[in-house]
N, C-alpha and C positions, 0 to 999 in steps of 0.2 A: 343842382345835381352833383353828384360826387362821381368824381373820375375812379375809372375801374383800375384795381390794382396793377401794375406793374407785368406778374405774368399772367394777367387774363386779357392783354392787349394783344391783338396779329402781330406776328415778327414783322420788321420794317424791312422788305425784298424790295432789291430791285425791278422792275418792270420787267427785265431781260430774261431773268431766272425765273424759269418752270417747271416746276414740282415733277411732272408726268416724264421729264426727260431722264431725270434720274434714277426713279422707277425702271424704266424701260433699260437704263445701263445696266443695273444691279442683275433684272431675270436674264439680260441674254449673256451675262458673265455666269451666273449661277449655271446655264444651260449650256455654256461652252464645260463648268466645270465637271456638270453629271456625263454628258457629252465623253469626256477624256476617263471617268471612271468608268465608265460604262467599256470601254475603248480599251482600259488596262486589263479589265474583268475578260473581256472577248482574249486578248493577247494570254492572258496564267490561266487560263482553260479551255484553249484552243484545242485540246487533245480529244476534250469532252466533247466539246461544240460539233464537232468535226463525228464525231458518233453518234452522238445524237441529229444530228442534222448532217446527214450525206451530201445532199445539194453545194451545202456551203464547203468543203473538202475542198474542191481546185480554187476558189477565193482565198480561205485562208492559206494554203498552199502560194499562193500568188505573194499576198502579202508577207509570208514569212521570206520568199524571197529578198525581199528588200530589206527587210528587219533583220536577219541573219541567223533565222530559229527555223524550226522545223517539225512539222504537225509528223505526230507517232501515233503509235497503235496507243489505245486505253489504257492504264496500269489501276486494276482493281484486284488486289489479291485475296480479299475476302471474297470473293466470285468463284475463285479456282479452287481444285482438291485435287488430292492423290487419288487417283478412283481406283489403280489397281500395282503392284508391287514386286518383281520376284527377284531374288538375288542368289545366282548359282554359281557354285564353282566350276570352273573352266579346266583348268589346272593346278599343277602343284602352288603356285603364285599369281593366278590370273582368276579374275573374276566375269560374272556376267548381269548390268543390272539393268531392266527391263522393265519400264512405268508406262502411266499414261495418266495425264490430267487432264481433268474434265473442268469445263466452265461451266457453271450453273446461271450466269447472267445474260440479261437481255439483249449484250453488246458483243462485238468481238474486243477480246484483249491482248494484249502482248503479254509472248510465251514471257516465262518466267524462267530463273536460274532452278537449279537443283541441287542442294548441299548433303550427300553422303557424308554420313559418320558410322564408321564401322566401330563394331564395341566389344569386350571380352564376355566372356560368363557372367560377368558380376554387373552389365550393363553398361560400363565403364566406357567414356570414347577413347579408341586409340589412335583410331587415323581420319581426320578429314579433308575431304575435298569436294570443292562444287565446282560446279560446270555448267558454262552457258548453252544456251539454244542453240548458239554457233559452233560451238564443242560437240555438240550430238548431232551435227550435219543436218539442223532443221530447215525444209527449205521454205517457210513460212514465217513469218514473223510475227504470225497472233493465231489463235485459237480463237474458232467461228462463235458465236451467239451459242450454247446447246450444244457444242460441241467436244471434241477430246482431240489431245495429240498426245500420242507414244514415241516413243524415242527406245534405245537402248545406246550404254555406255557400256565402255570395256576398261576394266580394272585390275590394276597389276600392281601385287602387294608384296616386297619385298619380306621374305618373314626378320631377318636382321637388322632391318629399318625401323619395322613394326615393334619389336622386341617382342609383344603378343600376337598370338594366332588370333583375325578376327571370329567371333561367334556368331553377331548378329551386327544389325545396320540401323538406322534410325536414315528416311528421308523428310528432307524440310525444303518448300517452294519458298523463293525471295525471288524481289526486284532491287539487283543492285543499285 
């Protein structure tokens, strides 16, 4: 009979060494390491989590204690609009500007920033400024599911600073 080639013979193992043990290291390393991705995923969308799942809100709350982060209100600003606008003069250099953003999403969100640009005739910006939710005395820090928050800001426009009389305004919502 002729002997079988070289690598079509069983590896020569020790009696000690068992295939099944190594196996079983490999899945429960694999399963520590979906374990810890899974873990990081929960930690950079905690904000989500936490909106979508209210139950879990004082857990992760618990947890960011230790970790040194802190679960906020949602930030989706494709969600929010300007639903409504006015901008009146007050007096000879004082203004009055008078909004309200509507959320169109399933969640509640955090209120957003507000960036005034006032413009000449020729639509031109000549003066801007934004202002936080904390600037317009919000006493909320998110707008409900379906809901709206209004605000008003008071504006005072040096005309010598301006060098132009504002005409017209342009508003734009950001999360800084």
């Amino acid at each position: 009979l002729a002997e079988p080639v070289s690598f079509m013979r069983a590896p020569d193992r020790p009696s000690s060494a068992q295939p099944g043990g190594r196996h079983a290291l490999w899945w429960g390393l694999g399963g520590l390491l979906v374990l810890g991705l899974m873990l990081q995923g929960l930690y950079h969308e905690r904000d989500q989590v936490a909106v979508m799942f209210p139950e879990l809100k004082p857990v992760l709350q618990s947890a960011c204690d230790v970790l040194d982060c802190r679960v906020s209100s949602f930030l989706r600003i494709e969600d929010l609009a300007i639903d409504s606008a006015t901008f009146k003069q007050m007096g000879q250099d004082s203004f009055e500007l008078h909004f309200a953003v509507k959320n169109k999403g399933r969640f509640a969100l955090a209120l957003p920033a507000i960036e005034l640009t006032l413009t000449d005739l020729s639509d031109q910006p000549v003066l801007r400024r934004a202002f936080t939710p904390t600037e317009m005395g919000a006493a909320v820090a998110s707008v409900a599911a379906a809901g709206e928050w209004s605000a008003t800001a008071y504006v005072r426009v040096r005309s010598e600073a301006a060098g132009v009389r504002p005409q017209g305004y342009r508003l734009l919502i950001f999360y800084p």
